[in-house]
N, C-alpha and C positions, 0 to 999 in steps of 0.2 A: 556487726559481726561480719565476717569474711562473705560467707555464699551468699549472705543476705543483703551487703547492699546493692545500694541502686545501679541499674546498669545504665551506661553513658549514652545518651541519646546518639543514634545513628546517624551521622550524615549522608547525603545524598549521594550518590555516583558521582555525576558533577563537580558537587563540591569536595570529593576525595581527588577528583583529579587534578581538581584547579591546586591544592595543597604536594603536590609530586613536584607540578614542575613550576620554574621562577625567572625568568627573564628581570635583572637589574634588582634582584629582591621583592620583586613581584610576584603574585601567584598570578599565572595564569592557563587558561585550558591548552589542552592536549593538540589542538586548532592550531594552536599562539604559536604552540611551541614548535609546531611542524612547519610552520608559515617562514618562523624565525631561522627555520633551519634553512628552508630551500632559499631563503632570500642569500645566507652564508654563501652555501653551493655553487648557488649563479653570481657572487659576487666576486671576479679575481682580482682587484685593481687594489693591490695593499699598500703599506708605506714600505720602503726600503732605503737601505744604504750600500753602499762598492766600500769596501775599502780594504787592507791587509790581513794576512795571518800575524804580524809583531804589531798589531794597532794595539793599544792599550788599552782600549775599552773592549777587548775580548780576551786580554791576557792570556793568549795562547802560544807563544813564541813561534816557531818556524813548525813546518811539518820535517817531520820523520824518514827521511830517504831510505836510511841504512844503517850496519852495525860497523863498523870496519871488525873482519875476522882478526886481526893481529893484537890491537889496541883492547876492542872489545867496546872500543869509542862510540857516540854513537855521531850518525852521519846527516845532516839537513841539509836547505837549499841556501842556506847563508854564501854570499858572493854571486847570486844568483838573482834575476825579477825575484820578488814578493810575491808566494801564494797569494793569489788576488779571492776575496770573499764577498758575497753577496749576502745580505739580510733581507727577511720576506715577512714581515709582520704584519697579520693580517687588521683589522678595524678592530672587531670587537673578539671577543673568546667565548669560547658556549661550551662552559660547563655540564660536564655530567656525572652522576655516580651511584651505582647498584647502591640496594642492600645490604647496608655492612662494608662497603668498599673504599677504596678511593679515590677522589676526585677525578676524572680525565677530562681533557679539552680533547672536542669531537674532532676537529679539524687537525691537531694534532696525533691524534689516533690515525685519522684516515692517512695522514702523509706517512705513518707508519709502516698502515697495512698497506701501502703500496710500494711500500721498498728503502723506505728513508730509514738510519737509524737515529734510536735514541743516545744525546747526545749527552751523558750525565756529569756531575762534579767527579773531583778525584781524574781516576786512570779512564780516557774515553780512547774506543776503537776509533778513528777514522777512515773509511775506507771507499772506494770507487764503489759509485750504485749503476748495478746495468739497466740501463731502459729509461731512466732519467736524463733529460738534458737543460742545457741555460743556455735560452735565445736571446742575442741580441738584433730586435729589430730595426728596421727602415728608418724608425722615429726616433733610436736608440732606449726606448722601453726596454726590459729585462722581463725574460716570460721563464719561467720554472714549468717543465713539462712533464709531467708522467708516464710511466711507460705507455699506456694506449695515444701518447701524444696531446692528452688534455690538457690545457693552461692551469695550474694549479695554484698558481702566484702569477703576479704581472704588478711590476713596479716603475715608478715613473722617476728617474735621479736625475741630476747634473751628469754633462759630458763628460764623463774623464780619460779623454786620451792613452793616459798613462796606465790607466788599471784595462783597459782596451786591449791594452799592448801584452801585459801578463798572461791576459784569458788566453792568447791568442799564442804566446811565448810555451804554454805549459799546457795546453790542450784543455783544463778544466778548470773549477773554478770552485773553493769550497763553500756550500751553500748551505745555511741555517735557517728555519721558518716556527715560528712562533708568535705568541702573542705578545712575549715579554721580552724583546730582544735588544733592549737597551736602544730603540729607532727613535719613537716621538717621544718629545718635551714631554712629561707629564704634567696635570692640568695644576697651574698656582706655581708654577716657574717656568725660566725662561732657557733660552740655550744657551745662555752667556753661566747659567745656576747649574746646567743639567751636563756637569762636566765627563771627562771618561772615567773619571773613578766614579762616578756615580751611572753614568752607561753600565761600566762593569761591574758592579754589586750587580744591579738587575738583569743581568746576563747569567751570573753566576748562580741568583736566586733561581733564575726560570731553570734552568739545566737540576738543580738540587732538588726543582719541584717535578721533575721529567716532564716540562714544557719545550723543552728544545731536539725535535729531529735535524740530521742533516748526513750528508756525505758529500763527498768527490765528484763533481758533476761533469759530465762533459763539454764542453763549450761548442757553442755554435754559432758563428756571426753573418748572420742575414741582410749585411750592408752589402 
């Protein structure tokens, strides 16, 4: 009968915490989980890639200049360098999600709440973020900085000259950070398998899942 059966034996504090949080589908303590985090925090060194606004493993075509008033046309940088774009994909992704909610990647939140926006499927805003910049260093690393001037990303590419030239042609540089940004091979294929249509499905994916901030950065060349 209903009031009368047995009531479920109680777990411990402990073991209701270890059951909250899960690193790799693992339970583990509330310790784990905070250890896992600051190891994130203090790590900026992610994977990325340089390359255009018409690359096809972004399928974004040109950025947006203008409307022309007569035509009602609309106006891009076509004839013009190639908006040059940077990708900031960090290692791993650390899920999280309320009660009833859901899902967010923390780190993606955070580039958020600090001024990036979300970058969705469909119609997306793009637009200049104040107090962010893209450092090109000494070493020619790529450092993504946040308005209090923190390293938020820091990526290590091949020299490219030519996308050097764009940052530098156009003042900024459009910058994407995410977990899923179509950057590493994923594991059980190769980069000969891991082509741009299959870059941009997972490009596409992450933005449908709101894993992808970004905006219009400013550029900085530190050479």
């Amino acid at each position: 009968m209903g009031r009368f059966k047995a009531n479920k034996p109680r777990r411990d504090r402990q073991q209701q915490a270890q059951q909250r949080f899960h690193i790799d589908d693992r339970a583990v303590s509330q310790a784990e989980i905070l250890a896992a985090g600051a190891q994130l925090s203090n790590n900026v060194d992610d994977h990325g890639r340089l390359l255009y606004m018409d690359s096809p493993s972004l399928g974004l075509g040109q950025v947006v200049t203008g409307i022309d008033p007569d035509t009602g046309s609309v106006q891009t940088t076509d004839g013009e360098d190639p908006m040059p774009v940077a990708l900031f994909e960090p290692e791993r992704a650390m899920m999280s999600r309320l009660p009833g909610g859901e899902p967010t990647e923390i780190q993606v939140e955070g580039a958020i709440s600090a001024g990036l926006r979300r970058f969705p499927r469909g119609f997306a805003d793009l637009r200049t973020i104040p107090g962010w910049a893209l450092h090109r260093l000494s070493d020619d690393r790529i450092e993504l900085r946040s308005p209090d001037d923190g390293v938020y990303s820091r990526i290590t590419v091949p020299a490219s000259p030519g996308w050097y030239s764009a940052a530098l042609h156009h003042g900024y540089v459009v910058c994407f950070y995410g977990p899923q940004l179509g950057v590493r091979t994923p594991p059980g294929s190769t980069a000969e398998q891991y082509n741009d249509a299959e870059r941009l499905e997972e490009f596409r994916t992450a933005r449908g899942r709101g894993l992808v901030p970004g905006g219009i950065i400013a550029y900085r060349n530190n050479r």
